[in-house]
PDB file of N, H, CA, C and O in Angstrom:
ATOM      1  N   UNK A   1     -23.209  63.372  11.719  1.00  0.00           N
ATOM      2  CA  UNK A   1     -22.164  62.411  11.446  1.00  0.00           C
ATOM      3  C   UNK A   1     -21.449  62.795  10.158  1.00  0.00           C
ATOM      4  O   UNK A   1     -22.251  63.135   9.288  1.00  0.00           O
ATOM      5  N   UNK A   2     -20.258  62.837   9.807  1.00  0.00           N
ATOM      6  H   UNK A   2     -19.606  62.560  10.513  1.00  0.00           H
ATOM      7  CA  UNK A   2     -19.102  62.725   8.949  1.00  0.00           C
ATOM      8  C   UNK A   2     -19.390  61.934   8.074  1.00  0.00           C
ATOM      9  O   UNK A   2     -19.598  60.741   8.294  1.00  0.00           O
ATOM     10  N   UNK A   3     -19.457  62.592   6.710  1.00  0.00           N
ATOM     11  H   UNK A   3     -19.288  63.561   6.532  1.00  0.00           H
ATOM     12  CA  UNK A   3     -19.572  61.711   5.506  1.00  0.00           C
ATOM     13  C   UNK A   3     -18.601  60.934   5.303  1.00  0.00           C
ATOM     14  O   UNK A   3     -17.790  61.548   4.610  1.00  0.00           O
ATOM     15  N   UNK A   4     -18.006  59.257   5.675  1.00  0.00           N
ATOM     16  H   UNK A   4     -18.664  58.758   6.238  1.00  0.00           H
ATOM     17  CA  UNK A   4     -17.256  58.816   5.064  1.00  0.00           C
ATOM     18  C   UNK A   4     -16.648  59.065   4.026  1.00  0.00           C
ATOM     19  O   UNK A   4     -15.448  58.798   4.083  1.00  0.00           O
ATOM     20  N   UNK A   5     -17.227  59.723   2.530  1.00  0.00           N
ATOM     21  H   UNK A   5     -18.202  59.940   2.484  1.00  0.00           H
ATOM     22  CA  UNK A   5     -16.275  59.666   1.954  1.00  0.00           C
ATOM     23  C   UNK A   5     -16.010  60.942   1.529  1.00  0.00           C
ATOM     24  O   UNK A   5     -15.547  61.195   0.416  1.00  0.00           O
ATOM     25  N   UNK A   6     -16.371  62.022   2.637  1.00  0.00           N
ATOM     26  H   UNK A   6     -16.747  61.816   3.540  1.00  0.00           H
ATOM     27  CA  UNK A   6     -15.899  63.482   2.746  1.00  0.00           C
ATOM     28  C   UNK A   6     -14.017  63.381   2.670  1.00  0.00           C
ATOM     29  O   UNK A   6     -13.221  63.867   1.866  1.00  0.00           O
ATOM     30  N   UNK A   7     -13.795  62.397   4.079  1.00  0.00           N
ATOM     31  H   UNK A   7     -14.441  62.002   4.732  1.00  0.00           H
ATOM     32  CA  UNK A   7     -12.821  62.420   4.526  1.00  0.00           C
ATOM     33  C   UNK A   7     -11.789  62.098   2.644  1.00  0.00           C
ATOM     34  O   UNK A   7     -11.083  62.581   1.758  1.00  0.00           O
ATOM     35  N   UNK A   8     -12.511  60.927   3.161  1.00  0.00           N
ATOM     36  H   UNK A   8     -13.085  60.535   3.881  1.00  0.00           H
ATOM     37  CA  UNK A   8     -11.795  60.374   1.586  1.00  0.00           C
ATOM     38  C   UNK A   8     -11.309  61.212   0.385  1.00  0.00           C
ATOM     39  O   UNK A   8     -10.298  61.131  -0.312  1.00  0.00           O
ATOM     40  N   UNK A   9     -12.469  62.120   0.377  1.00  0.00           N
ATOM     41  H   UNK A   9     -13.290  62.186   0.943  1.00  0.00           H
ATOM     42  CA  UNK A   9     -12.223  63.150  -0.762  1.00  0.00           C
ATOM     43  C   UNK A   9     -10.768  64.377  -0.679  1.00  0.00           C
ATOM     44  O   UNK A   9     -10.002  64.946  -1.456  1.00  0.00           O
ATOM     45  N   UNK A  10     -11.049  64.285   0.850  1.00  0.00           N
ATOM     46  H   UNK A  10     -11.672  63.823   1.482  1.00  0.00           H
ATOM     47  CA  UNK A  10      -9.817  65.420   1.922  1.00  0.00           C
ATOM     48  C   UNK A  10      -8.426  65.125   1.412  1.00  0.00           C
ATOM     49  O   UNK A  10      -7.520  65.818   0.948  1.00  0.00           O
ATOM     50  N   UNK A  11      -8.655  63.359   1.766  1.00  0.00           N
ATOM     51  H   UNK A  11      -9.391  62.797   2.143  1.00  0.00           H
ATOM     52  CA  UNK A  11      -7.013  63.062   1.657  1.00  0.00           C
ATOM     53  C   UNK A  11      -6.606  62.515   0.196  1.00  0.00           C
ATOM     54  O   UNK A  11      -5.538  62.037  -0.186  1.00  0.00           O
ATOM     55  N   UNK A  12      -7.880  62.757  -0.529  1.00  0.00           N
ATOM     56  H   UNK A  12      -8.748  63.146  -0.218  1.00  0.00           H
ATOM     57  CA  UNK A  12      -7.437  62.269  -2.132  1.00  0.00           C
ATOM     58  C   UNK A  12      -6.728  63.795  -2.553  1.00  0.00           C
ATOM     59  O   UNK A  12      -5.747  63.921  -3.286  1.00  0.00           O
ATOM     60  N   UNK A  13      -7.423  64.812  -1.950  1.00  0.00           N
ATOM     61  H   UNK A  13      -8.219  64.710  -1.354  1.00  0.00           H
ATOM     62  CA  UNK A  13      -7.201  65.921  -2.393  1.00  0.00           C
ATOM     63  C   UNK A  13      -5.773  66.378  -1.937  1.00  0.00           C
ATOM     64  O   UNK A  13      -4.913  66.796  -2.711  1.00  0.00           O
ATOM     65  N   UNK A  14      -5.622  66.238  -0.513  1.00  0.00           N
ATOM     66  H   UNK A  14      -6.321  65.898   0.116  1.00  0.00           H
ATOM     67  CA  UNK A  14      -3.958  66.267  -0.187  1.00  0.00           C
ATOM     68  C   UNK A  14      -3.094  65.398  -0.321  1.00  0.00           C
ATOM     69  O   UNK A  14      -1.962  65.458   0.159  1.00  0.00           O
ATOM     70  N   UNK A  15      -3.603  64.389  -1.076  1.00  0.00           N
ATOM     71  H   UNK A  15      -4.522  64.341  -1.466  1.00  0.00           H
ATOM     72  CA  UNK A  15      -2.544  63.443  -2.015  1.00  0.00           C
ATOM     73  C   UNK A  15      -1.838  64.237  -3.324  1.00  0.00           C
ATOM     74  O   UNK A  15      -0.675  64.483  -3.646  1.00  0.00           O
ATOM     75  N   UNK A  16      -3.357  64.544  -3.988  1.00  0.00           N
ATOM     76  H   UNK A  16      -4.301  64.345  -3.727  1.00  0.00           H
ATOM     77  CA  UNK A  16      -2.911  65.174  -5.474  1.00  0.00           C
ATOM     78  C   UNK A  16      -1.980  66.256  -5.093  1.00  0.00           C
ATOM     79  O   UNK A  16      -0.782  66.104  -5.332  1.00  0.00           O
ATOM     80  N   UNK A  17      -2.363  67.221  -4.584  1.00  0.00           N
ATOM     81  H   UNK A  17      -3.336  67.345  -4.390  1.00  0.00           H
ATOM     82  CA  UNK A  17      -2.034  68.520  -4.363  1.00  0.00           C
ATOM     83  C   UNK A  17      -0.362  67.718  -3.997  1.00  0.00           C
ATOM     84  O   UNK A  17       0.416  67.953  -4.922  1.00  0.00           O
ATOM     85  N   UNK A  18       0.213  66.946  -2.979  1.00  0.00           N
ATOM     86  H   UNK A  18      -0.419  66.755  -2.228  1.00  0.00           H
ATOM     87  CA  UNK A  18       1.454  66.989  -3.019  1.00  0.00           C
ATOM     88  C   UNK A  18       1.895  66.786  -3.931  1.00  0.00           C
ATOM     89  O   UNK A  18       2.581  67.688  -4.412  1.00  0.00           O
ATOM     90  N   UNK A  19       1.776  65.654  -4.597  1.00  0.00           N
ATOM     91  H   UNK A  19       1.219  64.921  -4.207  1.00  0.00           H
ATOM     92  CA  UNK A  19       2.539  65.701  -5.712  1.00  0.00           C
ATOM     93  C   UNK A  19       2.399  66.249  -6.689  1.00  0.00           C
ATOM     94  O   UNK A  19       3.200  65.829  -7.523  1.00  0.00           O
ATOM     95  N   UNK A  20       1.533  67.296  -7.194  1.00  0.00           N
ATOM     96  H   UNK A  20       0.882  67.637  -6.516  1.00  0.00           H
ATOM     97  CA  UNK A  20       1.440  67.980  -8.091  1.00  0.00           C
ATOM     98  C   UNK A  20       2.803  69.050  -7.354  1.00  0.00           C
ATOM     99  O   UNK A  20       3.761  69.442  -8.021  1.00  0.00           O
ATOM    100  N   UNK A  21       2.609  69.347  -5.981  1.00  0.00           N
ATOM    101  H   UNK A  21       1.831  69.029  -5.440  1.00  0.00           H
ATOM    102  CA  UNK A  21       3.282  70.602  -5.800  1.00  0.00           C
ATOM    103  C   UNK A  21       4.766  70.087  -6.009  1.00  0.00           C
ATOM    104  O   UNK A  21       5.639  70.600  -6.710  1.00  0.00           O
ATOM    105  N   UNK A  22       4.822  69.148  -5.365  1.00  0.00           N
ATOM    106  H   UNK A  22       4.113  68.732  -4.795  1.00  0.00           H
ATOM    107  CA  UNK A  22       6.342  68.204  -5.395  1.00  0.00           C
ATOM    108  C   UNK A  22       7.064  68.339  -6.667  1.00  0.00           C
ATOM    109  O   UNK A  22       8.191  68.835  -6.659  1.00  0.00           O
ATOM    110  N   UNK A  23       6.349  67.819  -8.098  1.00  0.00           N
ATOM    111  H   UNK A  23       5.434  67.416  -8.104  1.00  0.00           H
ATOM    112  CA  UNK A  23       6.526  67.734  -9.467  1.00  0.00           C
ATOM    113  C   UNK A  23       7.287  68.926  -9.883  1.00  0.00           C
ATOM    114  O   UNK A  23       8.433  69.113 -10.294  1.00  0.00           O
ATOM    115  N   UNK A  24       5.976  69.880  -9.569  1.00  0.00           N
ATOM    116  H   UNK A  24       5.046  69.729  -9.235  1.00  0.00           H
ATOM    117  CA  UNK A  24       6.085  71.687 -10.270  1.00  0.00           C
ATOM    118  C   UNK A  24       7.076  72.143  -9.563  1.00  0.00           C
ATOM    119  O   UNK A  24       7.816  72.909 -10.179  1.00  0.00           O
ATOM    120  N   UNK A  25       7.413  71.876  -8.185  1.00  0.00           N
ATOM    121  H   UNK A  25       6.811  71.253  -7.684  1.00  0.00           H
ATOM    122  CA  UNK A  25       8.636  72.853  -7.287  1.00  0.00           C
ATOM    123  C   UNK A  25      10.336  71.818  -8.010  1.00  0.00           C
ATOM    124  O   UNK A  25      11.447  72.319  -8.182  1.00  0.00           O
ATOM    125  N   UNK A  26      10.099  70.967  -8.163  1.00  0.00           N
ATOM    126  H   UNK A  26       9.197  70.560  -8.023  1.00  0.00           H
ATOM    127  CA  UNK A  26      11.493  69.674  -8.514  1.00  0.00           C
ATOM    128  C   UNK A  26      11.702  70.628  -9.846  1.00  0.00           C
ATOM    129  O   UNK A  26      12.806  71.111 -10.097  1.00  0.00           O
ATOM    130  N   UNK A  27      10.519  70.860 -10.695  1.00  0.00           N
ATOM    131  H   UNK A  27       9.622  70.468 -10.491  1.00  0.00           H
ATOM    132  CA  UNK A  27      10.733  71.401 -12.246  1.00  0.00           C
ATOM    133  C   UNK A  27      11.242  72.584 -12.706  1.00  0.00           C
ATOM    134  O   UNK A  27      11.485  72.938 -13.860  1.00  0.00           O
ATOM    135  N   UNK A  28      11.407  73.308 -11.378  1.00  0.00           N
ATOM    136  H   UNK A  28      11.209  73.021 -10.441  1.00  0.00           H
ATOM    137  CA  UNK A  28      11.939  74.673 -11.106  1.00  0.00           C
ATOM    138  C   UNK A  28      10.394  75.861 -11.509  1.00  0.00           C
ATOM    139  O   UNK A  28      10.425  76.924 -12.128  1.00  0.00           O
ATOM    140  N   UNK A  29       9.406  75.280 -10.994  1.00  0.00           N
ATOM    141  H   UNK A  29       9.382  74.416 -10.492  1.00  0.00           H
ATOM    142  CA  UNK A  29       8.255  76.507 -11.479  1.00  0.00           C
ATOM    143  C   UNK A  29       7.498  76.353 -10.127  1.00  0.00           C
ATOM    144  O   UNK A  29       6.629  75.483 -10.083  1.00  0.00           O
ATOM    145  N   UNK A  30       7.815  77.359  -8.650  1.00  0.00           N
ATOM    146  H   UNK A  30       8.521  78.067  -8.686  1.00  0.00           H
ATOM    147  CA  UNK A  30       7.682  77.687  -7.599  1.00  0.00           C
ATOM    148  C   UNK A  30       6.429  78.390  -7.763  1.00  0.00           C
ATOM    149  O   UNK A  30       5.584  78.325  -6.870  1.00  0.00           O
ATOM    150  N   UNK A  31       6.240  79.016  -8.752  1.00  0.00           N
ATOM    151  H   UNK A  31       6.926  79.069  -9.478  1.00  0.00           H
ATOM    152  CA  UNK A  31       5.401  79.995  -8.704  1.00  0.00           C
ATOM    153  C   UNK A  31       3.662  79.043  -8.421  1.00  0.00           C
ATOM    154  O   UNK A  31       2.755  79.077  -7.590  1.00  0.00           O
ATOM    155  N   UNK A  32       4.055  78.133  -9.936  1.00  0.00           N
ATOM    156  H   UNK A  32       4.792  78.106 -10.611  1.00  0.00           H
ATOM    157  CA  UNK A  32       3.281  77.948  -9.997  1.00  0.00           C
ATOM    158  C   UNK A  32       2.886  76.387  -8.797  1.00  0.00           C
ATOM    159  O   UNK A  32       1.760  75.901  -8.907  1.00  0.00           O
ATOM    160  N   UNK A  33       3.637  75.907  -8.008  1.00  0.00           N
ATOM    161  H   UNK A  33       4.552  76.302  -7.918  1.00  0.00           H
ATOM    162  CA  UNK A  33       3.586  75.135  -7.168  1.00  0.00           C
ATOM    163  C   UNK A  33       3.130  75.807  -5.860  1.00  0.00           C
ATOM    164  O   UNK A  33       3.191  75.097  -4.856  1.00  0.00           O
ATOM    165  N   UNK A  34       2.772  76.814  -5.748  1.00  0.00           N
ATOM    166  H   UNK A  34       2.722  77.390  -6.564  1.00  0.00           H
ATOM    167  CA  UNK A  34       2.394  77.626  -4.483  1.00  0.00           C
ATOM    168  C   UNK A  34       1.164  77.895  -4.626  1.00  0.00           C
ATOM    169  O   UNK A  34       0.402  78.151  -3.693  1.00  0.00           O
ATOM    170  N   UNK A  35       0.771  77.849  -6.176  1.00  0.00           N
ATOM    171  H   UNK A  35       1.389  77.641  -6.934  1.00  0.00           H
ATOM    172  CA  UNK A  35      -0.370  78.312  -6.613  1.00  0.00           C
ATOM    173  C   UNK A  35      -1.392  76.944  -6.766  1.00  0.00           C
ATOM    174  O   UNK A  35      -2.616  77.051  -6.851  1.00  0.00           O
ATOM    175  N   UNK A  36      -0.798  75.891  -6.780  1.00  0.00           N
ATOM    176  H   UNK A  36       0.196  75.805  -6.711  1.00  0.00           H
ATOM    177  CA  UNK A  36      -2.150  74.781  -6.484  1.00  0.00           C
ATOM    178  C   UNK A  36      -1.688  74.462  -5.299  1.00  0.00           C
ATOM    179  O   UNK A  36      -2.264  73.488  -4.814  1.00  0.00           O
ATOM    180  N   UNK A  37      -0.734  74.996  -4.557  1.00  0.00           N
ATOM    181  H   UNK A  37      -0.267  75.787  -4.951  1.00  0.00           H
ATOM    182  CA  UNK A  37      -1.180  74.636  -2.741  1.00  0.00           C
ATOM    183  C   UNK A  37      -2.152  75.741  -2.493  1.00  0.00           C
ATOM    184  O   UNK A  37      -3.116  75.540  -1.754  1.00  0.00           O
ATOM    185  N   UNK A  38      -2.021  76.515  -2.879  1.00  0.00           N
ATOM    186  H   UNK A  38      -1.239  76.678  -3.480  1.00  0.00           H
ATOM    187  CA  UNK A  38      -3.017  77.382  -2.664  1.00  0.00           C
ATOM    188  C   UNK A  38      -4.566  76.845  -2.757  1.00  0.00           C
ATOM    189  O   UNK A  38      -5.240  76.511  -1.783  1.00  0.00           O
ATOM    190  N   UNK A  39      -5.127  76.826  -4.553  1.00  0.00           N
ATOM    191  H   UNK A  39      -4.579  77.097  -5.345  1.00  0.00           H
ATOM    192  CA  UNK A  39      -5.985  76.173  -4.390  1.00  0.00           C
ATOM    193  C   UNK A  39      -6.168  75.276  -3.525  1.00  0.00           C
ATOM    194  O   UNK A  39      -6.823  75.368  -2.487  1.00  0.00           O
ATOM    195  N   UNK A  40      -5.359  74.020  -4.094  1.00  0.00           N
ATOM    196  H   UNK A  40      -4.827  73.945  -4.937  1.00  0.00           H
ATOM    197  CA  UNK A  40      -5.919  73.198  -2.859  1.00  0.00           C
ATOM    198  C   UNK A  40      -6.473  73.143  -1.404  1.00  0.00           C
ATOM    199  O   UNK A  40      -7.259  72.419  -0.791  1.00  0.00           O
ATOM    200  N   UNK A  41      -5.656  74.308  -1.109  1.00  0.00           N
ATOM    201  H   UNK A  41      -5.018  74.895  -1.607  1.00  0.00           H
ATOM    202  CA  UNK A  41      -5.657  74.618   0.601  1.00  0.00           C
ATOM    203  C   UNK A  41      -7.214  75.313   0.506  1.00  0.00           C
ATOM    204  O   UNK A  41      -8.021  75.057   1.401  1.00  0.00           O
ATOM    205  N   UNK A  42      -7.630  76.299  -0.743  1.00  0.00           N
ATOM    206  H   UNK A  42      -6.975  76.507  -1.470  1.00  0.00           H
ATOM    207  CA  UNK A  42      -9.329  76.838  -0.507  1.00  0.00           C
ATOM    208  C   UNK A  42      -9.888  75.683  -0.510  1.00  0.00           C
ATOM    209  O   UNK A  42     -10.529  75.541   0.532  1.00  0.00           O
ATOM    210  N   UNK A  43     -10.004  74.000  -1.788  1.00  0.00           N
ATOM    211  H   UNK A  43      -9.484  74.116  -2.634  1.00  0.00           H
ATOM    212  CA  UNK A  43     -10.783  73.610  -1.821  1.00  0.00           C
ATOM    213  C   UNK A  43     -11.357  72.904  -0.445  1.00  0.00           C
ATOM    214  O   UNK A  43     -12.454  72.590   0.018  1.00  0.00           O
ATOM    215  N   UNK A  44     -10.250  72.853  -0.142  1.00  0.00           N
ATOM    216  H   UNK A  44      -9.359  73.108  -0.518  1.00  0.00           H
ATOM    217  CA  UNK A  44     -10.383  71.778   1.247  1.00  0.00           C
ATOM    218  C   UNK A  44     -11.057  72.756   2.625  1.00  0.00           C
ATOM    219  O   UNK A  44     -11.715  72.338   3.578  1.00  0.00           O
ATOM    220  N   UNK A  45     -10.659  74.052   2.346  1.00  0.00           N
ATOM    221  H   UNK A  45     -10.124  74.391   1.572  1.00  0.00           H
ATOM    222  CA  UNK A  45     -11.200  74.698   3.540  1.00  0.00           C
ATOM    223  C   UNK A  45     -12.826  75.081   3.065  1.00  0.00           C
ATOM    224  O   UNK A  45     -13.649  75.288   3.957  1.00  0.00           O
ATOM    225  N   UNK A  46     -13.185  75.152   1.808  1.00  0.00           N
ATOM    226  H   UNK A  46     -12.517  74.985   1.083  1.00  0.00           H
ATOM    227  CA  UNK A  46     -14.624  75.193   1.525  1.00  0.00           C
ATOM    228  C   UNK A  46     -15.710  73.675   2.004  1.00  0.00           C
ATOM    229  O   UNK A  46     -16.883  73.472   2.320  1.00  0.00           O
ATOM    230  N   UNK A  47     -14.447  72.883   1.806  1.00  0.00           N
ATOM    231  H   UNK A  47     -13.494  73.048   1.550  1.00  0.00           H
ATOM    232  CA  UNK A  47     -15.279  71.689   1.977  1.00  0.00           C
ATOM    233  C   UNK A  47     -15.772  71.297   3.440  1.00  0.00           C
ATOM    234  O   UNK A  47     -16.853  70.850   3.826  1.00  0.00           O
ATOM    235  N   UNK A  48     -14.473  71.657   4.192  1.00  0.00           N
ATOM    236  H   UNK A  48     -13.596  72.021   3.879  1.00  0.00           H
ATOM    237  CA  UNK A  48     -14.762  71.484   5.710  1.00  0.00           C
ATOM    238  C   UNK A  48     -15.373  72.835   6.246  1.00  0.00           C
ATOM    239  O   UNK A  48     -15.619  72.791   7.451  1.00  0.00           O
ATOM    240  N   UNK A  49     -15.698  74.125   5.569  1.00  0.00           N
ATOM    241  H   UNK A  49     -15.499  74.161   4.590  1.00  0.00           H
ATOM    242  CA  UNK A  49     -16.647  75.339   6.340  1.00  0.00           C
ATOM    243  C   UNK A  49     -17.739  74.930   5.831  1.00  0.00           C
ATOM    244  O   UNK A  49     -18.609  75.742   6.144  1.00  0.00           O
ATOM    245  N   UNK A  50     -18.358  73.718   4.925  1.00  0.00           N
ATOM    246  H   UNK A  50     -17.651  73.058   4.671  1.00  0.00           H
ATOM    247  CA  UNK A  50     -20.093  73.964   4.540  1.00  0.00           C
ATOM    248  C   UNK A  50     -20.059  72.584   6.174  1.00  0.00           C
ATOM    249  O   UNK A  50     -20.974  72.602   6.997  1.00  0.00           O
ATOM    250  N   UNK A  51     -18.788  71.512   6.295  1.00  0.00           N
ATOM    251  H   UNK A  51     -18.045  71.498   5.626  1.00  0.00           H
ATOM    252  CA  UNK A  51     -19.484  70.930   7.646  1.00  0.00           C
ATOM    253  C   UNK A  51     -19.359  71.539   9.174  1.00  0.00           C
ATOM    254  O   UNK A  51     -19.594  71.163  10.322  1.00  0.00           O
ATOM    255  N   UNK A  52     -18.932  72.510   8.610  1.00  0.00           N
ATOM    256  H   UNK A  52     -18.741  72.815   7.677  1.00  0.00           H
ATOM    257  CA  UNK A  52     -18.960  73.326  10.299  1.00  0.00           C
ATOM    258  C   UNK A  52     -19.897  74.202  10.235  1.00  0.00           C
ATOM    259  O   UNK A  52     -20.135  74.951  11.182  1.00  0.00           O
ATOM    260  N   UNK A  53     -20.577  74.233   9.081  1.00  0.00           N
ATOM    261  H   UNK A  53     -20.384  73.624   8.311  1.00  0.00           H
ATOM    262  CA  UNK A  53     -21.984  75.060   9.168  1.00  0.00           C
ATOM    263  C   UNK A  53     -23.083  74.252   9.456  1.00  0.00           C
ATOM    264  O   UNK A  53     -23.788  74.831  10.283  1.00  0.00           O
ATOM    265  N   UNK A  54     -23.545  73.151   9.133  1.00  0.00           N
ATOM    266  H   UNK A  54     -22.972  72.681   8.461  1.00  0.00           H
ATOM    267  CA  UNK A  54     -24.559  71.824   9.070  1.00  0.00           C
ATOM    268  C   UNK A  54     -24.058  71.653  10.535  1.00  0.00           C
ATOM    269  O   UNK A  54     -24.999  71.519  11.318  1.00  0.00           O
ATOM    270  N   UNK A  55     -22.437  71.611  11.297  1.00  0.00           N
ATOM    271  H   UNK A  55     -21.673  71.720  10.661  1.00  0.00           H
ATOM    272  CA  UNK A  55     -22.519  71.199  12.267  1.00  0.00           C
ATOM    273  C   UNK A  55     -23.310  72.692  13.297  1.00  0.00           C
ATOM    274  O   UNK A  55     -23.968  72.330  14.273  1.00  0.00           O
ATOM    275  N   UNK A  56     -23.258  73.512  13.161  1.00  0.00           N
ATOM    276  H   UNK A  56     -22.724  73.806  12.369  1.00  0.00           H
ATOM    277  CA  UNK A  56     -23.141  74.669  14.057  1.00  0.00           C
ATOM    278  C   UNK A  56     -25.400  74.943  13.932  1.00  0.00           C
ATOM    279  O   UNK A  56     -26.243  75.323  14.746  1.00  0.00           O
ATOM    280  N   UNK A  57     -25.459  74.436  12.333  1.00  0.00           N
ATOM    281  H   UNK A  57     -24.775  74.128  11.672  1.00  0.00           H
ATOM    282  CA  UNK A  57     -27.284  74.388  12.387  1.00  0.00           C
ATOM    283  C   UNK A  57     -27.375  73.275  12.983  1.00  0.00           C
ATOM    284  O   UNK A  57     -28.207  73.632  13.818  1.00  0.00           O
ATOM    285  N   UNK A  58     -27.118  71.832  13.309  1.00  0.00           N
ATOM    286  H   UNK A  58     -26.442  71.542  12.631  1.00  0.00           H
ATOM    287  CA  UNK A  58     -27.734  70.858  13.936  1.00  0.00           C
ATOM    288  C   UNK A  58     -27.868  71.211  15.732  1.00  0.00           C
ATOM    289  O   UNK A  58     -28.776  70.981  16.530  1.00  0.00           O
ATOM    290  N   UNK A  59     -26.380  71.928  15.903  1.00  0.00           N
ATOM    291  H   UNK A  59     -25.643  72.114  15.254  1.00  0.00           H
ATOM    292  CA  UNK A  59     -26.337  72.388  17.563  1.00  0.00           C
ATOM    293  C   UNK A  59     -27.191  73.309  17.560  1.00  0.00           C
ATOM    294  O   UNK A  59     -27.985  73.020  18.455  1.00  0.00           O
ATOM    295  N   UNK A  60     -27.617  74.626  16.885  1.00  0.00           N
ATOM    296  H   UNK A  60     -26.972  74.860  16.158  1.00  0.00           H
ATOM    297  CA  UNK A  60     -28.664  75.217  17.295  1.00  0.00           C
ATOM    298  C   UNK A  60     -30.324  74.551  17.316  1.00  0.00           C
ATOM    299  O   UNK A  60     -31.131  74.564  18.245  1.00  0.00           O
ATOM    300  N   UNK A  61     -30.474  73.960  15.869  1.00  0.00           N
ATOM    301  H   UNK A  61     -29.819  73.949  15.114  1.00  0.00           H
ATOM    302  CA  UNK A  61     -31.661  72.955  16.198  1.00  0.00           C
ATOM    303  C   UNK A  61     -31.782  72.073  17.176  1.00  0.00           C
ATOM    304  O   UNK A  61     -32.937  72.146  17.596  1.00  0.00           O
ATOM    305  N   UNK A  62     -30.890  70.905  18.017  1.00  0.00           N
ATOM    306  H   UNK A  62     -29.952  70.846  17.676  1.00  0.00           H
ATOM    307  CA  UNK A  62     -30.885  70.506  19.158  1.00  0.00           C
ATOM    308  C   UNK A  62     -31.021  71.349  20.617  1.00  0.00           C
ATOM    309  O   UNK A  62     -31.417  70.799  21.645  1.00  0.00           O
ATOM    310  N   UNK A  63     -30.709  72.486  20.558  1.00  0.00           N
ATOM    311  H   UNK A  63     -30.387  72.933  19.723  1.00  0.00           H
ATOM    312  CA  UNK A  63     -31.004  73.418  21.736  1.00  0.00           C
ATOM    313  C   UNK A  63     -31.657  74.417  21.683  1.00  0.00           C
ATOM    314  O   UNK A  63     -31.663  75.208  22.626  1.00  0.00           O
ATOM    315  N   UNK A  64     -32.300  74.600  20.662  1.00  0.00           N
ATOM    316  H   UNK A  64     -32.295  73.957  19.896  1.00  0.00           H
ATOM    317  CA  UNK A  64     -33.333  75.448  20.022  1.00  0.00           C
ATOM    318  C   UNK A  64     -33.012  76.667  20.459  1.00  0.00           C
ATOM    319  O   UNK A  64     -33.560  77.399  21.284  1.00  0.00           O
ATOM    320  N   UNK A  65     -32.215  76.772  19.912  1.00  0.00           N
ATOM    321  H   UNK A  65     -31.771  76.177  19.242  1.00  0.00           H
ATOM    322  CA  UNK A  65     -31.554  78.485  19.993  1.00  0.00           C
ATOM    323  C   UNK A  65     -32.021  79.372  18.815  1.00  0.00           C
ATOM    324  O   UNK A  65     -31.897  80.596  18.760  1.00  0.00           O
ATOM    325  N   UNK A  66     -32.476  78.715  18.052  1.00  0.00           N
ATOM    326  H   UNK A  66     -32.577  77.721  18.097  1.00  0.00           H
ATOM    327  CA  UNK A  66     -33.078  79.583  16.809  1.00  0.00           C
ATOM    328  C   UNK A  66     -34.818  79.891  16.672  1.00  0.00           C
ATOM    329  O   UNK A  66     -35.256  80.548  15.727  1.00  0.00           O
TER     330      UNK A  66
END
């Protein structure tokens, strides 16, 4: 099951990240507005590859493939 406040953390995180990027691209500094979509875009994909790993060990422990 999905940590409730995984999600939460997801969309706090693609909250900040817009408007940080929004701010920095309006301010004329592209560079650096590409560069916390960037981050952002790893943190969020680290966060959702450790639950597609827990998900991918619970399916092998349920069918005992390991």
């Amino acid at each position: 099951m999905v940590d409730p406040s995984l999600i939460l953390r997801l969309a706090g995180i693609g909250i900040i990240v817009t408007v940080v990027y929004t701010l920095l691209k309006t301010a004329g500094r592209e560079e650096y507005a590409f560069t916390v979509l960037l981050a952002g875009l790893a943190v969020v994909l680290w966060m959702t590859v450790q639950v597609i790993v827990e998900l991918f060990e619970t399916i092998q422990t349920l069918f005992d493939l390991g």
